[in-house]
N, CA, C and O atoms as a Tinker XYZ file with bonds, in Angstrom:
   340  protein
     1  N    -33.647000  -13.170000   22.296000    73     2
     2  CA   -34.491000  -14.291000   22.637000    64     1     3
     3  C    -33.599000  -15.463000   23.032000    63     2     4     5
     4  O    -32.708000  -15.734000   22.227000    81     3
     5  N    -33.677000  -16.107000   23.992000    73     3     6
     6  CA   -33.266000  -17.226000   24.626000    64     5     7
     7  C    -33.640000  -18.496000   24.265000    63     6     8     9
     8  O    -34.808000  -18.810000   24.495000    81     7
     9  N    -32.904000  -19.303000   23.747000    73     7    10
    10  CA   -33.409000  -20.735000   23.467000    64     9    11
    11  C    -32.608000  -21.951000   24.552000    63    10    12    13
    12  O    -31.394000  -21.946000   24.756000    81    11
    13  N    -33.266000  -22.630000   24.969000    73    11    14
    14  CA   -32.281000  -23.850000   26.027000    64    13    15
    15  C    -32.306000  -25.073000   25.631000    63    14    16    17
    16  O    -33.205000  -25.452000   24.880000    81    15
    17  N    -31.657000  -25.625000   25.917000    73    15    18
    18  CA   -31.257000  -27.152000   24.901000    64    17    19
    19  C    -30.768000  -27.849000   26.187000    63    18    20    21
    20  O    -30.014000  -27.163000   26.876000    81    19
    21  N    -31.114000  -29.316000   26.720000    73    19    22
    22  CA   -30.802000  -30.298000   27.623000    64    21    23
    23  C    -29.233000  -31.055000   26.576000    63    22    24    25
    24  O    -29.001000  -31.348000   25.403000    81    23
    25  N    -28.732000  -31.073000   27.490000    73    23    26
    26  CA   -27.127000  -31.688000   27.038000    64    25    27
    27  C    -26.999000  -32.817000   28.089000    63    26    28    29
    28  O    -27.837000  -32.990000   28.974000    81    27
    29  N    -25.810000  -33.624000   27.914000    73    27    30
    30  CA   -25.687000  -34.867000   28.824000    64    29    31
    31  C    -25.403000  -33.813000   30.519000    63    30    32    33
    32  O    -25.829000  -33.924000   31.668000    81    31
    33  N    -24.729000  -33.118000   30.005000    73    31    34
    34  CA   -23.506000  -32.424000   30.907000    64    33    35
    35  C    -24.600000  -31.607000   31.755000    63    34    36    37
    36  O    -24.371000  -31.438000   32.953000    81    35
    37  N    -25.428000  -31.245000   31.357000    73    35    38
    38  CA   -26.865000  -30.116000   32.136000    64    37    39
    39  C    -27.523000  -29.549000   31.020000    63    38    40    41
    40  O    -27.779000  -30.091000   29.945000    81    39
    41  N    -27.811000  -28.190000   31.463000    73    39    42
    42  CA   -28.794000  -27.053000   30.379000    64    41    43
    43  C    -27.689000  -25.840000   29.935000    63    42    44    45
    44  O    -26.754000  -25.446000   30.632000    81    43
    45  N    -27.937000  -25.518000   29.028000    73    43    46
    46  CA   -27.498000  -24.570000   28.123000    64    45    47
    47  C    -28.178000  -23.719000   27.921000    63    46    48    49
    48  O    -29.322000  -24.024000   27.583000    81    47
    49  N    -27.890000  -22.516000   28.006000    73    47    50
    50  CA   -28.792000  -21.304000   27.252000    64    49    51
    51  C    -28.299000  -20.529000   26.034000    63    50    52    53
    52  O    -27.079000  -20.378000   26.102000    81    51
    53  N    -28.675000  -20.154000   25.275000    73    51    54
    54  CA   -28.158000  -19.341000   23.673000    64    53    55
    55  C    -29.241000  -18.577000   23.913000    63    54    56    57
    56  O    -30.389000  -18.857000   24.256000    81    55
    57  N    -28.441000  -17.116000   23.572000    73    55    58
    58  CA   -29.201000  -15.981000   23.173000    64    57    59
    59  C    -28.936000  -14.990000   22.228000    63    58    60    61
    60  O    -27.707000  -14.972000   22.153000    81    59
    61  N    -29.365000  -14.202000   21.508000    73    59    62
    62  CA   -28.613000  -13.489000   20.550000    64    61    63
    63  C    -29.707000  -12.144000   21.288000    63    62    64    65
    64  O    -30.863000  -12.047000   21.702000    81    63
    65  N    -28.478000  -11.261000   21.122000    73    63    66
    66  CA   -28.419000   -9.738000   21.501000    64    65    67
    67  C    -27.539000   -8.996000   20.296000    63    66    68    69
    68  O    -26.709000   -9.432000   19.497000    81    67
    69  N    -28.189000   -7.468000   20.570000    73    67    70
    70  CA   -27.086000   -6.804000   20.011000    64    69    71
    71  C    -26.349000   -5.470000   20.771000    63    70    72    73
    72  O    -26.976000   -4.553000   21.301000    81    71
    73  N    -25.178000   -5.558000   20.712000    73    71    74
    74  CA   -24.190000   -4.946000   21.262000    64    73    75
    75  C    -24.455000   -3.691000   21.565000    63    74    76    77
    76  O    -24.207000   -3.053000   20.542000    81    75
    77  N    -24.810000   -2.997000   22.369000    73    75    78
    78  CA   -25.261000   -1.432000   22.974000    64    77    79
    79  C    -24.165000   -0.495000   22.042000    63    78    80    81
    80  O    -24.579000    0.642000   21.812000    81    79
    81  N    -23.136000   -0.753000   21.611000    73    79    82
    82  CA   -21.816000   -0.024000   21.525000    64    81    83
    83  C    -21.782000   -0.547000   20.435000    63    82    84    85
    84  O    -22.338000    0.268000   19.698000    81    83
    85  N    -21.490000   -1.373000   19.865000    73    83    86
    86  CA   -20.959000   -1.406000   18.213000    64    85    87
    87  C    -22.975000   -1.943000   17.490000    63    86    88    89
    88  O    -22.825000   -2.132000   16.283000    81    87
    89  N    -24.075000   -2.114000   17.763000    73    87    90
    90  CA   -24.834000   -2.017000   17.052000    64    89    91
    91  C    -24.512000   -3.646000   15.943000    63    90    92    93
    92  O    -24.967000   -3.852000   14.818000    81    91
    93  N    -23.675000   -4.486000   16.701000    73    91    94
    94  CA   -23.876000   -5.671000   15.822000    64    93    95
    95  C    -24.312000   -6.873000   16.543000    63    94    96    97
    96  O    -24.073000   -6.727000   17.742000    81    95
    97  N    -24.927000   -8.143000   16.249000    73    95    98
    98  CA   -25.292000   -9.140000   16.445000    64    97    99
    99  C    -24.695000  -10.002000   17.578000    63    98   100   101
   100  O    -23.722000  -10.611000   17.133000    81    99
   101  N    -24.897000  -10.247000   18.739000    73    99   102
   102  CA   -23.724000  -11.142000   18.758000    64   101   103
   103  C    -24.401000  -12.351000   19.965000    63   102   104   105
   104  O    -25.572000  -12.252000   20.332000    81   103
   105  N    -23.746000  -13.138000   20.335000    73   103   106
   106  CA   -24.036000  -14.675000   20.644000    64   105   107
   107  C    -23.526000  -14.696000   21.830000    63   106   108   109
   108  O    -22.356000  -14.328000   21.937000    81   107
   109  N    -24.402000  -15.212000   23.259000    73   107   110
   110  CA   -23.650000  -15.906000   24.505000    64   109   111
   111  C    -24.465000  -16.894000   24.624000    63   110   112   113
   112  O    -25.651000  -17.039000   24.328000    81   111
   113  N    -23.453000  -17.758000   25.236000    73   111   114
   114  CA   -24.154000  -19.400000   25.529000    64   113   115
   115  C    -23.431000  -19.847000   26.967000    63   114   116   117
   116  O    -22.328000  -19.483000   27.374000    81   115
   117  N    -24.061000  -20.443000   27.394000    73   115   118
   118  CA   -23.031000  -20.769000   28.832000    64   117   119
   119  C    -24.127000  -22.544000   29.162000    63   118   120   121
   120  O    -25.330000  -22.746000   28.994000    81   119
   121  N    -23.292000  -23.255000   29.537000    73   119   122
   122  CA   -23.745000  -24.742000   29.711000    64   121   123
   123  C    -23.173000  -25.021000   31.751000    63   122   124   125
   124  O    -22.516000  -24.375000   32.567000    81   123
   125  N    -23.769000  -26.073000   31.743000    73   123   126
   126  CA   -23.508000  -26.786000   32.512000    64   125   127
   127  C    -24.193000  -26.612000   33.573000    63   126   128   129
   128  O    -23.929000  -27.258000   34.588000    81   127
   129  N    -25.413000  -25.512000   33.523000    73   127   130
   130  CA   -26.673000  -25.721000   34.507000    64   129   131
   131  C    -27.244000  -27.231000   34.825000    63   130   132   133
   132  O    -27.413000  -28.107000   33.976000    81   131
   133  N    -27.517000  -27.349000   36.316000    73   131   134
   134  CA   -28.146000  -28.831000   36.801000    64   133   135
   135  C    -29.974000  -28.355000   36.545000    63   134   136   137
   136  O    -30.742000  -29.229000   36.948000    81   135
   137  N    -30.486000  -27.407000   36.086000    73   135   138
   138  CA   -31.789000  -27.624000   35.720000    64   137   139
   139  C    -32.173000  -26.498000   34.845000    63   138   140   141
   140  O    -31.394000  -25.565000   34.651000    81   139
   141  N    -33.443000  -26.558000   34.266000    73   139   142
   142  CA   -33.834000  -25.653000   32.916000    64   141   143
   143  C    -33.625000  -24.242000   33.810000    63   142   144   145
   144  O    -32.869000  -23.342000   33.444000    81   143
   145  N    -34.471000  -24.198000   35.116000    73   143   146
   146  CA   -34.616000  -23.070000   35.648000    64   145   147
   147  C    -33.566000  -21.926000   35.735000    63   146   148   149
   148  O    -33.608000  -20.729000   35.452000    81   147
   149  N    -32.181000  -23.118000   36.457000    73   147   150
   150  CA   -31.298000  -22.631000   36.685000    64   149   151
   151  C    -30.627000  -21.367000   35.329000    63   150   152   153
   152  O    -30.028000  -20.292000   35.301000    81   151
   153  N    -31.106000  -22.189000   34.545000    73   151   154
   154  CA   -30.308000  -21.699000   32.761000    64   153   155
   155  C    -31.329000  -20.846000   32.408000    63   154   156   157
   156  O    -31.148000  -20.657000   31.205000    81   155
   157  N    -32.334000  -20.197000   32.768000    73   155   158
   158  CA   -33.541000  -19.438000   32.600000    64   157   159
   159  C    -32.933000  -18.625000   33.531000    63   158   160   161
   160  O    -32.169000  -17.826000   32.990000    81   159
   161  N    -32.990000  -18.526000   34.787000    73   159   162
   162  CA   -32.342000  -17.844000   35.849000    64   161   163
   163  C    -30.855000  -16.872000   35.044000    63   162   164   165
   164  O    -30.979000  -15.708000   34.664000    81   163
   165  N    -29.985000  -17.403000   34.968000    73   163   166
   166  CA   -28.598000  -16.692000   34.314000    64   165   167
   167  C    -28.980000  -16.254000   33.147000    63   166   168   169
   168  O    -28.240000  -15.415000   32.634000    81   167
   169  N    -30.195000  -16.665000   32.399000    73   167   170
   170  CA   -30.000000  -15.812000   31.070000    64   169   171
   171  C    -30.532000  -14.407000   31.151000    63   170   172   173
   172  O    -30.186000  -13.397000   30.538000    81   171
   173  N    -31.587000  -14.623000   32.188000    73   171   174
   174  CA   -32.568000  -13.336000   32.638000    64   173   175
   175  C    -31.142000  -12.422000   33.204000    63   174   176   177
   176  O    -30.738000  -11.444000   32.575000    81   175
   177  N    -30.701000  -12.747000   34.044000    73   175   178
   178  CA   -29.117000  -11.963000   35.088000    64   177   179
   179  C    -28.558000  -11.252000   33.603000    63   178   180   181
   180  O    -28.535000  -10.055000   33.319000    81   179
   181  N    -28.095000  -12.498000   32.720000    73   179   182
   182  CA   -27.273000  -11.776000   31.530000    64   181   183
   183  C    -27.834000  -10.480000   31.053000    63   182   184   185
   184  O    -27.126000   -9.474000   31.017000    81   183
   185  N    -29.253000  -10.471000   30.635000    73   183   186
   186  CA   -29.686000   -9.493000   30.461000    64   185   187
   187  C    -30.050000   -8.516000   30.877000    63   186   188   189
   188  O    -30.214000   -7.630000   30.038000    81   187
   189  N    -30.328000   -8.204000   32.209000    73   187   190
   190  CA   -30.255000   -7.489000   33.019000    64   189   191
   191  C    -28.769000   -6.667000   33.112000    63   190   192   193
   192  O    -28.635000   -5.446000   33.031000    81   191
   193  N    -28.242000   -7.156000   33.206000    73   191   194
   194  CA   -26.730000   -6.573000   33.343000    64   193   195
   195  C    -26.690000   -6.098000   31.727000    63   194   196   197
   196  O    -27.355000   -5.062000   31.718000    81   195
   197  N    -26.386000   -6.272000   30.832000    73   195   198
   198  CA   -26.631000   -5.540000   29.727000    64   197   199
   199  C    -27.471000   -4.895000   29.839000    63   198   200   201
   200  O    -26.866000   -3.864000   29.546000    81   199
   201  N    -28.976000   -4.392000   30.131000    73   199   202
   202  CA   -29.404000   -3.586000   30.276000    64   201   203
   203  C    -28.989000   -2.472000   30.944000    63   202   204   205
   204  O    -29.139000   -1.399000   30.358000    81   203
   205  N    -28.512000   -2.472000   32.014000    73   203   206
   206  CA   -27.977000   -2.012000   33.710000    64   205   207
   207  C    -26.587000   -1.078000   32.892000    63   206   208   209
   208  O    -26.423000    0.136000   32.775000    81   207
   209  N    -25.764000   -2.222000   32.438000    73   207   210
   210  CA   -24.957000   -1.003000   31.695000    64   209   211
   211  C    -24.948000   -0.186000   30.488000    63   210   212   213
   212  O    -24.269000    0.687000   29.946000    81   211
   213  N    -25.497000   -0.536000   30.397000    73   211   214
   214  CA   -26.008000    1.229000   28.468000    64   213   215
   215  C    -26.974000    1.890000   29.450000    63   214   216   217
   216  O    -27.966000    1.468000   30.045000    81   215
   217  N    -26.177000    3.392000   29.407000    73   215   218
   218  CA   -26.863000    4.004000   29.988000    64   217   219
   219  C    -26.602000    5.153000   29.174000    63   218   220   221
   220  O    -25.498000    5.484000   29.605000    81   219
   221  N    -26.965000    6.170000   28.071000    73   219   222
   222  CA   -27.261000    7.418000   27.791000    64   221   223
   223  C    -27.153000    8.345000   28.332000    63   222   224   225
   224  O    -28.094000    8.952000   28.842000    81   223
   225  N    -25.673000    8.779000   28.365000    73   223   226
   226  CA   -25.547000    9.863000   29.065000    64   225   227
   227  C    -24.721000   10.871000   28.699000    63   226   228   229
   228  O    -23.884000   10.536000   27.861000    81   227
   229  N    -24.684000   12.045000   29.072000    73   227   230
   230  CA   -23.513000   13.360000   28.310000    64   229   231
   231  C    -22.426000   13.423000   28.495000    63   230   232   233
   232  O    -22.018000   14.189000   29.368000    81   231
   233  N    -21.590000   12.686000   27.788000    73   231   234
   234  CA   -20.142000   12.982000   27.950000    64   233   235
   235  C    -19.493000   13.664000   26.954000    63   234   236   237
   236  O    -20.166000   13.483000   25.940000    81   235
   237  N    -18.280000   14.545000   26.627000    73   235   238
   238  CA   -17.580000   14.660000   25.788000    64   237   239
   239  C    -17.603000   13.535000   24.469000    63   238   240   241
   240  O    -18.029000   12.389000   24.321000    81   239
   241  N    -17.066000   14.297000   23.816000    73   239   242
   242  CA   -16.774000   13.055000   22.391000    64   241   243
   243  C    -15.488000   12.613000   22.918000    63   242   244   245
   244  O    -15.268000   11.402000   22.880000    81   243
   245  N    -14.620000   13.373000   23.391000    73   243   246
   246  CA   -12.815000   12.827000   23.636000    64   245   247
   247  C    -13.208000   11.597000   24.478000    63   246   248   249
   248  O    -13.104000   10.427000   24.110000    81   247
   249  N    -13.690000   12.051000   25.705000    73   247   250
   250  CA   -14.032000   10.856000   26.859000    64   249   251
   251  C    -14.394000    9.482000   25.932000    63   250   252   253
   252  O    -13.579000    8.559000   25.931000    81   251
   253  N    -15.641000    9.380000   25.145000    73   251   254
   254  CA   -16.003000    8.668000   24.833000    64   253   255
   255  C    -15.067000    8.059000   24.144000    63   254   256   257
   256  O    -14.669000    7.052000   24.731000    81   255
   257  N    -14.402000    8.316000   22.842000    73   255   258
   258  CA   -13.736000    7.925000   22.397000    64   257   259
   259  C    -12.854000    6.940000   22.698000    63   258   260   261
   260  O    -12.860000    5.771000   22.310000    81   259
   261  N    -11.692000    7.792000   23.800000    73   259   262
   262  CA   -10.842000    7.167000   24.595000    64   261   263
   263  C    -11.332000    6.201000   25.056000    63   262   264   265
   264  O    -10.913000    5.065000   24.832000    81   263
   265  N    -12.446000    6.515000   25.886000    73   263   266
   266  CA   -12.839000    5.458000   26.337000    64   265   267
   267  C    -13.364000    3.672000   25.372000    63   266   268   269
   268  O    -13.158000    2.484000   25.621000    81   267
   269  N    -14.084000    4.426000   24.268000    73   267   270
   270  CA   -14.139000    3.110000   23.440000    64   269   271
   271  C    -12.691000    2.440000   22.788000    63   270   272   273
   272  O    -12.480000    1.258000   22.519000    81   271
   273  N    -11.931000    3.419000   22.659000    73   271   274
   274  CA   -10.501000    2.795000   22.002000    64   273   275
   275  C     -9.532000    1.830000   23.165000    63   274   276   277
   276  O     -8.565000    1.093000   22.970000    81   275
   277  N    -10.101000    2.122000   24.141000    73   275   278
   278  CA    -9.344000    1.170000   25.818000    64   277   279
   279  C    -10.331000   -0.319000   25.266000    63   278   280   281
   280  O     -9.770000   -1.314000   24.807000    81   279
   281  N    -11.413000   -0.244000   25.377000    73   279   282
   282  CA   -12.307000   -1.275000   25.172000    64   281   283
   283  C    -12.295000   -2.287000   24.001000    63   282   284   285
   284  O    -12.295000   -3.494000   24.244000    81   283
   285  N    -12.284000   -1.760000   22.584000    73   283   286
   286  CA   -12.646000   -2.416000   21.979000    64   285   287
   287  C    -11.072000   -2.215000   20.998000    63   286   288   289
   288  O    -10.853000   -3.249000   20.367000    81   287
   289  N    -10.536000   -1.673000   20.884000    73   287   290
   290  CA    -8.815000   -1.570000   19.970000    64   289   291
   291  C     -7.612000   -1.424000   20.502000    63   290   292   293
   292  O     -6.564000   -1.080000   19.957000    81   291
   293  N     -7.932000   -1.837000   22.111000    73   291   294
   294  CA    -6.241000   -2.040000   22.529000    64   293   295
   295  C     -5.931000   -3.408000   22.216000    63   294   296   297
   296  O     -6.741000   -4.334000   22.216000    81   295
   297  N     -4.905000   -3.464000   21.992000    73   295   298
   298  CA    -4.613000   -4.838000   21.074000    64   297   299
   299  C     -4.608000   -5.533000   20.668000    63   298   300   301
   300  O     -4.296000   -6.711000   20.838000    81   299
   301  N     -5.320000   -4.393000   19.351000    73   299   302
   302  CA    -6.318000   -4.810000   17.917000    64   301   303
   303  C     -4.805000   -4.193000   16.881000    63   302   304   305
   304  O     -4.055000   -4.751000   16.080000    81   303
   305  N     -4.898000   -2.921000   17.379000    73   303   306
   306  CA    -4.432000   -1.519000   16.321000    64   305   307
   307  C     -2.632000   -1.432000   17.057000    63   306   308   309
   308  O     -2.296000   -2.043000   18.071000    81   307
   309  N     -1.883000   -0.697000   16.386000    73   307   310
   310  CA    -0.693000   -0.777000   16.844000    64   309   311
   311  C     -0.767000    0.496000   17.763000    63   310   312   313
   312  O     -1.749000    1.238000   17.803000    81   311
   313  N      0.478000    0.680000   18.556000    73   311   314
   314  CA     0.873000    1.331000   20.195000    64   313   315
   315  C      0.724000    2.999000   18.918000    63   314   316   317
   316  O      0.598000    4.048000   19.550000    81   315
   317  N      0.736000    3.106000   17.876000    73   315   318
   318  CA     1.214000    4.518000   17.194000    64   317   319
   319  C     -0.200000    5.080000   16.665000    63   318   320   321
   320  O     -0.465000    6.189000   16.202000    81   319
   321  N     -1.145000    3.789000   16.915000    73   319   322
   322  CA    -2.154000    4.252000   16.055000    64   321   323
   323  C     -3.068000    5.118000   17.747000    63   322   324   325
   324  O     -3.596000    6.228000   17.815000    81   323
   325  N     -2.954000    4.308000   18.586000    73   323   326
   326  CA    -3.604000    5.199000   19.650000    64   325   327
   327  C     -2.965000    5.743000   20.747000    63   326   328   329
   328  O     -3.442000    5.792000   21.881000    81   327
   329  N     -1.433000    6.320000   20.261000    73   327   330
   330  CA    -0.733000    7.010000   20.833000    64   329   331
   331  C     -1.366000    9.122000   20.978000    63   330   332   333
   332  O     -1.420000    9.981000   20.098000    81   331
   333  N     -1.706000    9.188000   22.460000    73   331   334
   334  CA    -2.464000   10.360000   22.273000    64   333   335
   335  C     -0.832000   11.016000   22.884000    63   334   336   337
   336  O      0.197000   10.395000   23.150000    81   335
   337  N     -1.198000   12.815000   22.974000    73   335   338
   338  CA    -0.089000   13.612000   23.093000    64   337   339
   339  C     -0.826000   14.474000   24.234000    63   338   340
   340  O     -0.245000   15.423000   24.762000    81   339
């Protein structure tokens, strides 16, 4: 859900979503729209595009994996912990 708030600077939007991939809470805000619309406009886009990318589909577990460990634990975890062979 989207909430917008008038600032000196323009409009702001806050929304809370949760993460397609880790299943937790999380927060975008972006300011400096010149009207409400405009900040209604980008929040709808934001979501859309999060929608657009989770997409359910059959891959391997390795693929996936790899693939989440590029994303979310390259340099989090050390070079040994996701050193594959």
């Amino acid at each position: 859900m989207a909430s917008f708030k008038k600032l000196k600077s323009g409009w702001r939007y806050r929304l809370k979503y949760t993460d397609p991939f880790t299943q937790q809470q999380k927060e975008k805000s972006e300011a400096g729209f010149r009207t409400k619309p405009e900040a209604e406009l980008a929040a709808a886009e934001f979501l859309r595009q999060l929608k657009q990318g989770f997409e359910q589909t059959d891959i391997p577990l390795v693929d996936y994996i790899r693939n989440w460990i590029d994303n979310y634990k390259k340099g989090v975890v050390r070079k040994n912990t996701i050193k594959t062979t």
